[in-house]
ROFI-382778 format. One line per 2 residues: number of its first residue (from 1); for each residue x, y, z of N, C-alpha, C. Coordinates in Angstrom, 3 decimals, padded with zeros to 6 digits, m for minus. Layout:
# ROFI-382778
NUM> X:Y:Z:X:Y:Z:X:Y:Z  ...
This chain:
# ROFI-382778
1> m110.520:089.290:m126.127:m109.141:089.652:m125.908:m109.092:091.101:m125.413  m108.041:091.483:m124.241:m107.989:092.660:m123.993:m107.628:093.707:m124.727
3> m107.944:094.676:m124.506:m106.966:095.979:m125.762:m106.695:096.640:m124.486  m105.263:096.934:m125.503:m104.247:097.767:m124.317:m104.840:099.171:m125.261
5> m104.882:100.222:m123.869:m104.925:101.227:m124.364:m103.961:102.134:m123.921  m103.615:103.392:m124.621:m102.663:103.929:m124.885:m103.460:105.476:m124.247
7> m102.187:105.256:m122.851:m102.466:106.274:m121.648:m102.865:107.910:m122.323  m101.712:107.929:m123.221:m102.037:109.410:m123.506:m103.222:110.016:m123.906
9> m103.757:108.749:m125.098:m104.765:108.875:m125.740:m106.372:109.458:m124.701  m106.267:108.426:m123.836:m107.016:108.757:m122.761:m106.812:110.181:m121.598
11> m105.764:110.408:m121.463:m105.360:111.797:m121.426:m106.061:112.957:m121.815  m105.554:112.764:m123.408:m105.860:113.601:m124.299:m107.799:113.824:m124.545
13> m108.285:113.029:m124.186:m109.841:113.003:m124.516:m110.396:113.042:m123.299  m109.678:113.002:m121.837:m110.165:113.489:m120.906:m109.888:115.420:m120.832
15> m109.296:115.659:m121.457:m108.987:117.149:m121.552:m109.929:117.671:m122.468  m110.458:117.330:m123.819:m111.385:117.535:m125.002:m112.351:117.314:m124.160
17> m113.100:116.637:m123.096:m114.354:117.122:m122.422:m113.960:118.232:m121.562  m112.927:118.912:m121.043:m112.968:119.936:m120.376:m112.683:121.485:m121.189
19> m112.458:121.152:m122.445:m111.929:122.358:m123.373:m113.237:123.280:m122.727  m112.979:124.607:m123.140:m113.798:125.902:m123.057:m114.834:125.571:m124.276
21> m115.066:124.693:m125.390:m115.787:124.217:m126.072:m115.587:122.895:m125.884  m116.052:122.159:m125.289:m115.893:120.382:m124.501:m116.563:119.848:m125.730
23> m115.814:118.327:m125.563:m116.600:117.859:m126.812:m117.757:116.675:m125.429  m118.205:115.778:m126.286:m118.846:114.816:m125.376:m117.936:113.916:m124.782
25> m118.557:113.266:m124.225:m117.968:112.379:m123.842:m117.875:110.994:m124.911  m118.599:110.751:m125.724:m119.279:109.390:m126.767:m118.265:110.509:m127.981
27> m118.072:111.386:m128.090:m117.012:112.234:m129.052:m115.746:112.491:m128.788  m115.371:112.418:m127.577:m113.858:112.398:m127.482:m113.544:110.434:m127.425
29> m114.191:110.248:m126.771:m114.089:108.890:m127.075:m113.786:108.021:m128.307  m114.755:109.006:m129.240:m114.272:108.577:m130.984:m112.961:108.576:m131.722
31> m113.079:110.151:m131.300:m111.810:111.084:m131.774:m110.737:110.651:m131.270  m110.269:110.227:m129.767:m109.165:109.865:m129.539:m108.953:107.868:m129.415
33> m110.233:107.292:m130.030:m110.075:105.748:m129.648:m109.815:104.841:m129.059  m110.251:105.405:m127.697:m110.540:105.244:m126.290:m111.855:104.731:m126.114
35> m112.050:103.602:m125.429:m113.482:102.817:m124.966:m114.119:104.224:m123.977  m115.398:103.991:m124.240:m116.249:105.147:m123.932:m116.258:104.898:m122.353
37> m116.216:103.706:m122.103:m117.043:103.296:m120.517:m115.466:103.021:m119.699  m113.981:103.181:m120.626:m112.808:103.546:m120.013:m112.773:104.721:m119.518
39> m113.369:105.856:m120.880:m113.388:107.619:m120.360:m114.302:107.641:m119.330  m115.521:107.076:m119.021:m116.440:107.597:m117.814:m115.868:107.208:m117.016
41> m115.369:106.443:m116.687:m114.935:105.776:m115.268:m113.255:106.362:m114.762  m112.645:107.143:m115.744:m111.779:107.714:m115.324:m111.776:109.114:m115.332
43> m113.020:109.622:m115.729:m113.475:111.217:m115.200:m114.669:110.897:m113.977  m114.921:110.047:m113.660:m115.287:109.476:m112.533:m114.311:109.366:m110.814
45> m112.930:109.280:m111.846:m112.108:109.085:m110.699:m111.076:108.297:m110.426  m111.589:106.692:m111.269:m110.865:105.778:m111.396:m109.425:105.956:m111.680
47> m108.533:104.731:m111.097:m106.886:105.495:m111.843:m106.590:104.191:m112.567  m105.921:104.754:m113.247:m105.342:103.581:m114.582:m104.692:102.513:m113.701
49> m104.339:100.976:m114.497:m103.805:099.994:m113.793:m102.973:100.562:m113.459  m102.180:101.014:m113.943:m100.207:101.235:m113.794:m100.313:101.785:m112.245
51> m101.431:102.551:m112.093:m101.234:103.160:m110.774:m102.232:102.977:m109.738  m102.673:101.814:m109.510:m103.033:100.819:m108.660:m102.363:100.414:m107.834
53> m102.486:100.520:m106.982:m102.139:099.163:m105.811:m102.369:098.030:m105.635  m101.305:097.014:m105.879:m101.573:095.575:m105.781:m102.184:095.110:m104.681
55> m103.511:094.463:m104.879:m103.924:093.536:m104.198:m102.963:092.563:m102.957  m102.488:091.983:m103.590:m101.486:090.979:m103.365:m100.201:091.113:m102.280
57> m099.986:092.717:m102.244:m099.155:093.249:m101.781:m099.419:094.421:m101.270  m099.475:094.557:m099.847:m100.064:094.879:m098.632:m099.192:096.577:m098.683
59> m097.584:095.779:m098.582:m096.689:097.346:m098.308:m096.252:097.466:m099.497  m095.583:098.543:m099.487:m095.350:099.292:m100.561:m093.683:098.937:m100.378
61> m093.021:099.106:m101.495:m091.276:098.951:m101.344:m090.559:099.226:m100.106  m091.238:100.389:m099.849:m090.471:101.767:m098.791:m090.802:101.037:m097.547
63> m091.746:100.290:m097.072:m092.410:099.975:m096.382:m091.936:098.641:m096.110  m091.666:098.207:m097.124:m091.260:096.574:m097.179:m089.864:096.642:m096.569
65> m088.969:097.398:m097.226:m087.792:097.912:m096.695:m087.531:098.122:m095.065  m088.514:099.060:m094.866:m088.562:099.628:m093.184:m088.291:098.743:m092.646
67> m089.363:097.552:m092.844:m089.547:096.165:m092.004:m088.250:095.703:m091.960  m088.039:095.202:m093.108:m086.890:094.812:m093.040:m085.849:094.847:m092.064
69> m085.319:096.058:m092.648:m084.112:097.152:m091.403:m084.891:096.734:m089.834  m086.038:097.103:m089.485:m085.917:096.508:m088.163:m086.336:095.153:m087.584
71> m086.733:094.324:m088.568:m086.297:093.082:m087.926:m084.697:092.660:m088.109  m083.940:093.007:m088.766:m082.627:092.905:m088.786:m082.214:093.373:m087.294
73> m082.345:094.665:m087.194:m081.800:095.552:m085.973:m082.555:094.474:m084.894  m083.437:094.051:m084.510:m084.233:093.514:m083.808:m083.255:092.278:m083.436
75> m082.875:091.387:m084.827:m082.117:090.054:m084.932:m080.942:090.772:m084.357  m079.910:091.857:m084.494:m078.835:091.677:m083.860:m078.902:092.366:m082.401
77> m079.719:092.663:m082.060:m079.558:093.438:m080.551:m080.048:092.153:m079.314  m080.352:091.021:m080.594:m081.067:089.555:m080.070:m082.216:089.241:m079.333
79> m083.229:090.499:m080.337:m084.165:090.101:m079.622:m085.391:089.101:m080.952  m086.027:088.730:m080.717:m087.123:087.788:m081.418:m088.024:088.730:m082.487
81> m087.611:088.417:m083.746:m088.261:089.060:m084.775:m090.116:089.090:m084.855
């Protein structure tokens, strides 16, 4: 089963490896109860789901929108979407 983890937490123990006295990485991991191989891979670089880009979905809202508006404009000036 998945465990949701709790953004801040991971936050917070990505900052405890950068303190002016850093803890480890296998120690902030403890301390804040965060999967260890979640913290490497997001001081690695990785970005949390929430801020992913769907697969599934190519444009973005803003983007989806644009389209929109000009195949509309397109449909009434009568030309072929």
């Amino acid at each position: 089963m998945a465990r949701t983890i709790d953004e801040g937490r991971v936050l917070l123990a990505i900052q405890a490896t950068k303190q002016p006295k850093p803890l480890s990485l296998r120690r902030a991991a403890q301390a804040y109860d965060v999967p260890f191989s979640t913290l490497r891979r997001r001081l690695q670089g990785s970005q949390p789901q929430a801020g992913r880009r769907d697969k599934q979905r190519p444009l973005t809202i803003l983007e989806e929108e644009e389209l929109i508006r000009y195949i509309i404009d397109l449909d009434s000036r009568g030309f072929s979407p």
